[in-house]
C-alpha positions in Angstrom: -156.6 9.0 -143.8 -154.1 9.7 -146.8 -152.1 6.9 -149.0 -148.9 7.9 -150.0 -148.8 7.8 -153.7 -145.1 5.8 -153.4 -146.9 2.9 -151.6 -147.6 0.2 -154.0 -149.1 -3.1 -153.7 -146.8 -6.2 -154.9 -147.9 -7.4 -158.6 -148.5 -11.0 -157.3 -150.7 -9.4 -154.9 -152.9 -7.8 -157.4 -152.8 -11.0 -160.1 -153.7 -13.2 -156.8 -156.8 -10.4 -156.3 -157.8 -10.1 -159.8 -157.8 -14.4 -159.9 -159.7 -14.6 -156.8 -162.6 -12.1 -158.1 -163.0 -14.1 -161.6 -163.3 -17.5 -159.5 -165.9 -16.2 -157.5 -167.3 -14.1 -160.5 -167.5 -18.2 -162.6 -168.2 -19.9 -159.5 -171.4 -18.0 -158.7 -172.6 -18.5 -162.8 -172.0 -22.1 -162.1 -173.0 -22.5 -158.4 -174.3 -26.0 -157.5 -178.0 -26.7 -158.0 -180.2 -27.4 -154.8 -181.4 -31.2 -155.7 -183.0 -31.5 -151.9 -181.9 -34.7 -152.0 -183.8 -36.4 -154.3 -183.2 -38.5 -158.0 -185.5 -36.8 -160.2 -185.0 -38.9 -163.9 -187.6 -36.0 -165.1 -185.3 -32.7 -164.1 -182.9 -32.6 -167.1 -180.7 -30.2 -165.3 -179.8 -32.7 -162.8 -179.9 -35.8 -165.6 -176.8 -33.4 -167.5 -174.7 -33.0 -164.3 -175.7 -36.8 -163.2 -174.6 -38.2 -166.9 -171.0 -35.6 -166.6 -170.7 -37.2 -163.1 -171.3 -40.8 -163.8 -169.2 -40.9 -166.8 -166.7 -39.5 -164.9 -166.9 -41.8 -161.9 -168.8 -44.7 -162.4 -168.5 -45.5 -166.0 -165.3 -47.3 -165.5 -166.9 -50.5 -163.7 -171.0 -50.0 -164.3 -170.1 -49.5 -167.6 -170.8 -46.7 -170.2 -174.4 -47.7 -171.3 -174.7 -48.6 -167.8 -174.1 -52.4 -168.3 -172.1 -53.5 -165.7 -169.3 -56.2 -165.6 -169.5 -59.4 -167.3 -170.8 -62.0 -164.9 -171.9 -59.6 -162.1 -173.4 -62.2 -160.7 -170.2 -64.5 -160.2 -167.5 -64.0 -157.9 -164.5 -62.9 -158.7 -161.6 -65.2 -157.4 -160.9 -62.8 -154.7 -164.3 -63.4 -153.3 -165.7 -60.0 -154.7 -168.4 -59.6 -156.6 -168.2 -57.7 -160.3 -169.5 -54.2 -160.5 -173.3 -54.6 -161.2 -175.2 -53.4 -163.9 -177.5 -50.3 -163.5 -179.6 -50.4 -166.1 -183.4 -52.4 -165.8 -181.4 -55.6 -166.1 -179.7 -55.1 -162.9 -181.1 -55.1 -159.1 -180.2 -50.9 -158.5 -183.8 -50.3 -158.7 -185.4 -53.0 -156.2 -183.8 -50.3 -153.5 -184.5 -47.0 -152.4 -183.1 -43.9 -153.9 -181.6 -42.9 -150.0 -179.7 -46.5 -150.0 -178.4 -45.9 -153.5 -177.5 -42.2 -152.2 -175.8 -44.0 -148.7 -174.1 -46.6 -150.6 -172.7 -43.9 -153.4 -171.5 -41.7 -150.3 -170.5 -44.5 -147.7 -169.3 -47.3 -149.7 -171.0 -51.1 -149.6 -170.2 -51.9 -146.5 -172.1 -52.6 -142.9 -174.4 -51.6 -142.3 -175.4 -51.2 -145.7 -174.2 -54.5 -146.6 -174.3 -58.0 -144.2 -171.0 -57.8 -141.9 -167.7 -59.1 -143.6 -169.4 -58.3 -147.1 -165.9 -57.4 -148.7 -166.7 -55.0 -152.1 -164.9 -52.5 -154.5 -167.1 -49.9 -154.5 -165.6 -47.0 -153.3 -167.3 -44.5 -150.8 -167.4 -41.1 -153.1 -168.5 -38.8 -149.9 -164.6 -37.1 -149.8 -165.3 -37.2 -154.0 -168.9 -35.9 -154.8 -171.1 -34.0 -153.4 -174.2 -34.8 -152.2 -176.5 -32.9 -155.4 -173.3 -35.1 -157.2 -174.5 -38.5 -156.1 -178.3 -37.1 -156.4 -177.5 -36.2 -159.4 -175.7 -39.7 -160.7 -178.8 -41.2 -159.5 -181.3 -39.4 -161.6 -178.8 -40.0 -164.6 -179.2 -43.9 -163.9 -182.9 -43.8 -163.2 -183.6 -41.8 -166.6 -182.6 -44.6 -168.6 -184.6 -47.1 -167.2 -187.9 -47.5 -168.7 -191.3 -46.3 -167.6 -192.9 -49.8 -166.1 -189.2 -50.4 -163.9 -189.1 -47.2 -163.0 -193.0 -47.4 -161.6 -191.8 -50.5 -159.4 -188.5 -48.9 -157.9 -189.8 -49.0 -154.2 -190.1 -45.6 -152.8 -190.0 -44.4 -149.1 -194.1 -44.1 -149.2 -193.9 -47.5 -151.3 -192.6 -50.2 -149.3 -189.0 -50.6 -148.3 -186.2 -52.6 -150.1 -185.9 -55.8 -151.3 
């Protein structure tokens, strides 16, 4: 089969081609890590993307040094409770990396929270991705120290409290 040398592509064609190629050409130097869906606060790959993430997403109510709203503890007048803190001062490591992860994804709300449990933490599942969230997570748990970390209950450690 011959092309006729008069038949020629539109430029917007070609630009659209030439963009496509280079996003896929970036996008595969940047393709998302495999976290298997696990918080690891010792992998500082996934501590770098969970620090970008959280800053970018959770920051605004938990706080940039991972603080928390004043009075967390103390409802609001519309019956809500204040974002908490995550750092060792908080309660984010009495639970389970998977409920953190559901929570993060789903949202605090039943069944991960007692029916009618009204809250403002948003589900970021149409936000993040999952190695996001995972990622977030191991961010959080890296600046918590050693002897809190060791007492985080684990699936093979006991469940929640």
């Amino acid at each position: 089969m011959t092309v006729s040398p008069n038949l020629r592509l539109p430029s917007g064609l070609l630009l659209g081609a030439a963009a496509l190629a280079a996003a896929v050409a970036a996008g595969w130097a940047f393709w998302p890590l495999s976290f298997s869906g696990r918080a690891d606060p010792d992998d500082s790959r996934q501590v770098a993307l969970g620090e970008a993430v959280y800053r970018a997403n959770c920051a605004s109510c938990h706080g940039a040094n991972l603080e928390g709203q004043p009075n967390w503890r103390s409802r609001k007048p519309d019956g809500r409770l204040p974002a908490p803190p995550h750092d060792e001062t908080g309660h984010t490591w009495h639970h389970l990396d998977e409920q953190l992860f559901r929570i993060t994804k789903l949202g605090l709300k039943p069944p991960l929270a007692p029916e009618g449990y009204e809250s403002d933490m948003p589900a970021f599942g149409g936000v993040l991705s999952d190695d996001e969230i995972w990622a977030a997570l191991a961010f959080i748990k890296s600046r918590w120290p050693t002897d809190v970390l060791a007492r985080q209950p684990s699936a093979d450690k006991g469940a929640s409290r």
